[in-house]
N, C-alpha and C positions, 0 to 999 in steps of 0.2 A: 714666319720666315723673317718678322721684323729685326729679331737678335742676328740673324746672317748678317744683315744689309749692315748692321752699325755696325758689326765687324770687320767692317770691310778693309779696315785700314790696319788690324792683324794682320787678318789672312793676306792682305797686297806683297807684308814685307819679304813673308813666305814665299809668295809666289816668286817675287824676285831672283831667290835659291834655288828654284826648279829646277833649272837649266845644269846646276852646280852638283847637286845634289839627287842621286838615281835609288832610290832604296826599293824599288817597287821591284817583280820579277825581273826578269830579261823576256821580250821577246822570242819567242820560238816555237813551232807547233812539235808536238812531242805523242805517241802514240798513249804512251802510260802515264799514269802519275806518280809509279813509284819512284824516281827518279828525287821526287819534290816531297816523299812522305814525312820526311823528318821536316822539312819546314812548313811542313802541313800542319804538323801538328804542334810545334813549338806557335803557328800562327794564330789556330784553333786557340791555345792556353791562351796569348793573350786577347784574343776576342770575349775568351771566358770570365776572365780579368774584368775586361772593358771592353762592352759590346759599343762603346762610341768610337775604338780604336780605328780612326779612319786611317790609318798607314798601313795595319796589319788586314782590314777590308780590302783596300786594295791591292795590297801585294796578294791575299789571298783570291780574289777576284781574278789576277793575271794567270796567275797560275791555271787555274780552269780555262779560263781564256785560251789558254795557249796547248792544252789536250781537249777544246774542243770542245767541251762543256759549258756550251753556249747558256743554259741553262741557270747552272749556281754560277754562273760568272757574272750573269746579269745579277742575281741576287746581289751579291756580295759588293759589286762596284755602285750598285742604287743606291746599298746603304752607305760605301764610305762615301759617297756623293751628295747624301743629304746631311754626313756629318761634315764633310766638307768639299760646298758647293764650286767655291772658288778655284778649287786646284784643278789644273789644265789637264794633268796626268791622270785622273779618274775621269774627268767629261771625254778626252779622248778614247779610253778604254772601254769608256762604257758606249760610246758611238759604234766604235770599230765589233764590238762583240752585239749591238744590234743588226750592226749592216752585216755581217757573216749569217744573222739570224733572217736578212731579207727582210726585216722592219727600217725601211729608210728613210720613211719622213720622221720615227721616232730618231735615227742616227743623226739628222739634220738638223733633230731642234740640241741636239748635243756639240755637235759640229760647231755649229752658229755661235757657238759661246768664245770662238775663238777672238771675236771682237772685243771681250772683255778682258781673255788672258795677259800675262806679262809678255810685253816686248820682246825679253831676254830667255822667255820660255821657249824649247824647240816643239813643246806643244801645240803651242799656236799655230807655228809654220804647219804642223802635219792633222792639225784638227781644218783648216783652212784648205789646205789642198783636196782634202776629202770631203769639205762643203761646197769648194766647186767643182769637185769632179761629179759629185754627185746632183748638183746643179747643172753641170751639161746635158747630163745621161738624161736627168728628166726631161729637159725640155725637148735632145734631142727626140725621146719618144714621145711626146705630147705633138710633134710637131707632124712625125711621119702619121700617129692616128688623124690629123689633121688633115692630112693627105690624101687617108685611103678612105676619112669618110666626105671628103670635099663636096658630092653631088650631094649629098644630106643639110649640109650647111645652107643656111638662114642671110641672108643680107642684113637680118635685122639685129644678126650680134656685133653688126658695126655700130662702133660707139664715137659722136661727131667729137666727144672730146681725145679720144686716143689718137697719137698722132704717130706713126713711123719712120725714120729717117733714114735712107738706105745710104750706103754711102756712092758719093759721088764717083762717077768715070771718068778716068783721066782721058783726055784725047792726043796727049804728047807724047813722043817720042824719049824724050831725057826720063830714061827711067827712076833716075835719084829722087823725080818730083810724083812717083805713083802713088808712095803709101799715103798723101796728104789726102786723098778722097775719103779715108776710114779715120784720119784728124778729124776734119773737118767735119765731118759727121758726129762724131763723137762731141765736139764739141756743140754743134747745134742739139742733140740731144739733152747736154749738161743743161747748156742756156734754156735752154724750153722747156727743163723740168723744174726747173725753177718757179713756175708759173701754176702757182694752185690748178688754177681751172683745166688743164691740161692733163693726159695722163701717158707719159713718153712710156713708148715699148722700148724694152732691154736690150742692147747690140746684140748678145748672146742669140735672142730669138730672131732675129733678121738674117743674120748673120748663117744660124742654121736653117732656114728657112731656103736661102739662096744655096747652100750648100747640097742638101738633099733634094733641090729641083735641077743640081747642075746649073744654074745660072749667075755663080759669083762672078764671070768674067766677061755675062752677053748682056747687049743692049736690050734689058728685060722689060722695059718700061712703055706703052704706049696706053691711050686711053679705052683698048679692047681689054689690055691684060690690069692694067691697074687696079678694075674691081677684083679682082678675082684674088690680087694679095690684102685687099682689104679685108675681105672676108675671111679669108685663111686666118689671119693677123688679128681680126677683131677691131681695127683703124678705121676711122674715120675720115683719115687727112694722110695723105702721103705724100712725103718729102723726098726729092730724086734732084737730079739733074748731072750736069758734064762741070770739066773745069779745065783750063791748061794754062802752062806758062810760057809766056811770050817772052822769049828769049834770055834771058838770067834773073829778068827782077821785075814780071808784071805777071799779076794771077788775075787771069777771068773767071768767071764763073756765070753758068747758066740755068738756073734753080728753077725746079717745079713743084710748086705747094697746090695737090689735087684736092678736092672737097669730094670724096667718091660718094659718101650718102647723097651728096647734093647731085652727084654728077657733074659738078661743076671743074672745067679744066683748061682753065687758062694759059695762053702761052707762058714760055717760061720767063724769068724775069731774070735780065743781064746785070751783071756787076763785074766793075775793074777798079782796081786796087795794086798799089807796089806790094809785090812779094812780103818784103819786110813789116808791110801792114795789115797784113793776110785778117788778121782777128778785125778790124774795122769792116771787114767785107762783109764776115762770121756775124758781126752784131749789126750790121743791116738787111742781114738775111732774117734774122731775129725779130729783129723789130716786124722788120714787113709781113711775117709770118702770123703773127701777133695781131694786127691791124688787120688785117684779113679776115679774121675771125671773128672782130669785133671784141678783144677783149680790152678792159682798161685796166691801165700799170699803174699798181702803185709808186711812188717816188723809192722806198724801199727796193721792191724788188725790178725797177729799173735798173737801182744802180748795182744789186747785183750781178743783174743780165752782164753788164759794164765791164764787169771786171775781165781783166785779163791773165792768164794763170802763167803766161811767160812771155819776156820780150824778145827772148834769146831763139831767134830761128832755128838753127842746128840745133836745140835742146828741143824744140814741134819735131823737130823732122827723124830726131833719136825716136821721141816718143811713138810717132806712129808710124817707123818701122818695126817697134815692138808690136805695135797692134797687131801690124799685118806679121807678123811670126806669131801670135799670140792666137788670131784667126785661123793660120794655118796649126795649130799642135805644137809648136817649139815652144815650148815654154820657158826652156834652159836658154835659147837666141832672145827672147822676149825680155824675158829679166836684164840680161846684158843691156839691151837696146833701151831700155829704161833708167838704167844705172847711169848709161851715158847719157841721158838728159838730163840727171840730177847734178852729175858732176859738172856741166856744162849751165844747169842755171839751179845750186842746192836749193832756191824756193818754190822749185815746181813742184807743188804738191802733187798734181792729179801723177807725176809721176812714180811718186813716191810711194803711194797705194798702191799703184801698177805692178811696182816694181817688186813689192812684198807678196803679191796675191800670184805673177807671175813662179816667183819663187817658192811658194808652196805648192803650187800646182805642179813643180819638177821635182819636186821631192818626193811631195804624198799625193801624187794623182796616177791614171790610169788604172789600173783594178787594182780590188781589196787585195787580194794575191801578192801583188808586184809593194805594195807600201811595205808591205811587213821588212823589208831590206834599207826600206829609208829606215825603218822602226829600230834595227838593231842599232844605227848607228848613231841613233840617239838615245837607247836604253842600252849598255854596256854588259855582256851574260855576267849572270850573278849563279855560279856554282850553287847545287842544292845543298852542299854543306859547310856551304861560307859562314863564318861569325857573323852575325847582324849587330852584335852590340855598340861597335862602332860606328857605325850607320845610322845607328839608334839615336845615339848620342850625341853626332852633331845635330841629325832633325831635331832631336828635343832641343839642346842649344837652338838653334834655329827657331823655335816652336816659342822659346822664351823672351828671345827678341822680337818677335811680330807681337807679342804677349804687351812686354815694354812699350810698344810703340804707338798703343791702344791704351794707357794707360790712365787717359784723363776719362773714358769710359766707365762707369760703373752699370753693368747688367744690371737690370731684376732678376725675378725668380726665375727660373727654367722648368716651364711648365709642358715643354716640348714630351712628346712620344715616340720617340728616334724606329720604332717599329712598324706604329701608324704611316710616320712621315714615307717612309722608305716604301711602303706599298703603292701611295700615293705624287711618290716622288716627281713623277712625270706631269703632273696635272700643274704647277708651278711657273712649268714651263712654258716661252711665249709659242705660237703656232707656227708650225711647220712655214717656211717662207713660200710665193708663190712664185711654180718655176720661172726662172728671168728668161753670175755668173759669169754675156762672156766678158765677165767679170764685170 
């Protein structure tokens, strides 16, 4: 696969066109395929031609895809996939046509590629929403088996370095200041995963956790219940407590960092801070968190803890009202609510991730079923007996310029087995992620 990789900056400029250019099927489930015979078969000729034809693998790929033939669809999309790895529209295809197959950590490790795709790809957006929908699904069932085998569970799968952070309770009345408890959280997760020796559990799983006990909105925390989310969780350390704002411009907070292997459960530790300096509270909850534990910081990853990802209040408080719609299933309110933090401070990254991952998940998320409507209106119907030549012919244009642009490359020999490769296609692949998402 060394010749893909140095490829990389052909196949990029391609990718770029993705978005531009739809040569593949149309999306649609269809009972027959006589409908598609003629382009079946004019597909067939050119596979005959050139069994590396990775346009006419996948257009022929969709086609079964889409009457159902989960089967030679997988064939066909593995191999235009190993002749060419890079393109968003075969890693998508080939996902979607496992997960109708109920192979879904194979769909996952397809998914997952969406981190590599073009920006300007709508691939990305809808391989993305179906790595985290399928990223909820799991966890949420990992969590309810968690549940129902709870008396079975061990104290000893608490591990002293895993730590949980649940989000903080408001105890104020001004409800414009609620969603900052799932900020504020989120951000002591960010800061404390920063720290090798640590290993921060995923919002997603807390998150569902609280969800499936019914307790996202009750005072769930005392030193009877605390072990019992340890265990659940696999934590070692759990992070809780309250917060409010006294009056326009003063945030308390009342932090509980439990040691449950230890049993150790100290009162909570108070902090006040002006509103507008909320993140100085965040990195002294940090620190002391840290110190706790006995660990020592290096100067590096101090001053990352440091950092601060926005000075701009209303751009926090955009952000995690996305959370909390984000928490609740809005994903389409979520995305908004992250938009306006960008516009409000454009250098908030953590927003800007949020704000993409939300918007895939409104696209392509909730069931396989339901995507296929995002799908059409990114793959535009292609009549079975459309002319392709013109289609043809900008991709090869197309195909010439990624060619050009690669041009100080000179391959060796191509000793590749595009038959071999395509059997083995999946083994290449990195490992299925472990469930976390939300987001």
């Amino acid at each position: 696969m060394n010749k893909i990789r140095k490829l990389f900056l052909s196949f990029g400029l391609m990718g770029l066109f993705n978005c531009f250019v739809l040569s593949c099927a149309s999306v649609r489930f269809v009972d027959d395929v006589s409908a598609d015979e003629s382009r079946i078969r004019a597909l067939m000729e050119k596979i005959k031609a050139d069994p590396a034809n990775a346009q006419a693998l996948c257009d022929l790929g969709v086609i079964y895809f889409q009457t159902r033939n989960y089967t030679a669809a997988e064939e066909y999309l593995t191999k235009a996939f190993v002749e060419k790895p890079l393109d968003p529209k075969t890693a998508f295809y080939l996902g979607m046509t496992l997960e109708f197959q109920d192979k879904i950590q194979l769909a996952l490790r397809f998914y997952e590629r969406h981190k590599d795709a073009p920006r300007l790809s709508p691939y990305r957006r809808l391989m993305a929403g179906r790595y985290y929908q399928l990223t909820f699904d799991l966890t949420r069932q990992e969590i309810r088996e968690l549940l129902q085998q709870e008396q079975q569970l061990s104290e000893a799968r608490m591990s002293p370095q895993a730590v949980a952070v649940f989000p903080l309770r408001y105890l104020g009345q001004d409800q414009k200041f609620a969603p900052l408890g799932k900020g504020l959280s989120e951000m002591l997760i960010t800061d404390l995963g920063k720290v090798s020796q640590l290993k921060l559990l995923e919002r997603i799983r807390l998150q569902t956790l609280l969800d499936e006990m019914a307790l996202a909105k009750a005072d769930f925390f005392d030193q009877s219940t605390a072990p019992r989310f340890g265990k659940l969780l696999g934590a070692g350390r759990i992070i809780a407590g309250t917060y409010n704002v006294i009056g326009e411009d003063q945030l308390q907070a009342d932090v509980l960092s439990w040691d449950i292997v230890n049993r150790n459960f100290p009162a909570a530790a108070t902090g006040s801070e002006a509103l507008q300096n909320l993140f100085r509270l965040e990195k002294t909850i940090v620190f002391n968190v840290i110190a706790d534990m006995g660990i020592e910081l290096t100067p590096e990853v101090r001053e990352k803890i440091q950092f601060i990802p926005t000075q701009n209040l209303q751009a926090f408080l955009a952000y995690c009202r996305g959370l909390e719609k984000e928490d609740a299933g809005d994903f389409k309110a979520a995305a908004g609510f992250y938009q306006q933090a960008i516009q409000l401070d454009p250098n908030f990254g953590l927003a800007g991730s949020k704000a993409e991952a939300a918007q895939s998940l409104s696209e392509a998320g909730g069931s396989k079923e339901n995507v296929m409507v995002a799908v059409q209106t990114v793959d535009p119907p292609i009549t079975s007996d459309a002319p392709t030549s013109q289609t043809d012919l900008v991709v090869e244009r197309l195909q010439n310029l990624g060619a050009n642009a690669g041009s100080n490359f000179v391959p060796g020999q191509d000793n590749r087995k595009p038959a071999e490769e395509a059997t083995n296609a999946y083994g290449d692949l990195p490992k299925p992620p472990a469930p976390p998402p939300r987001l």
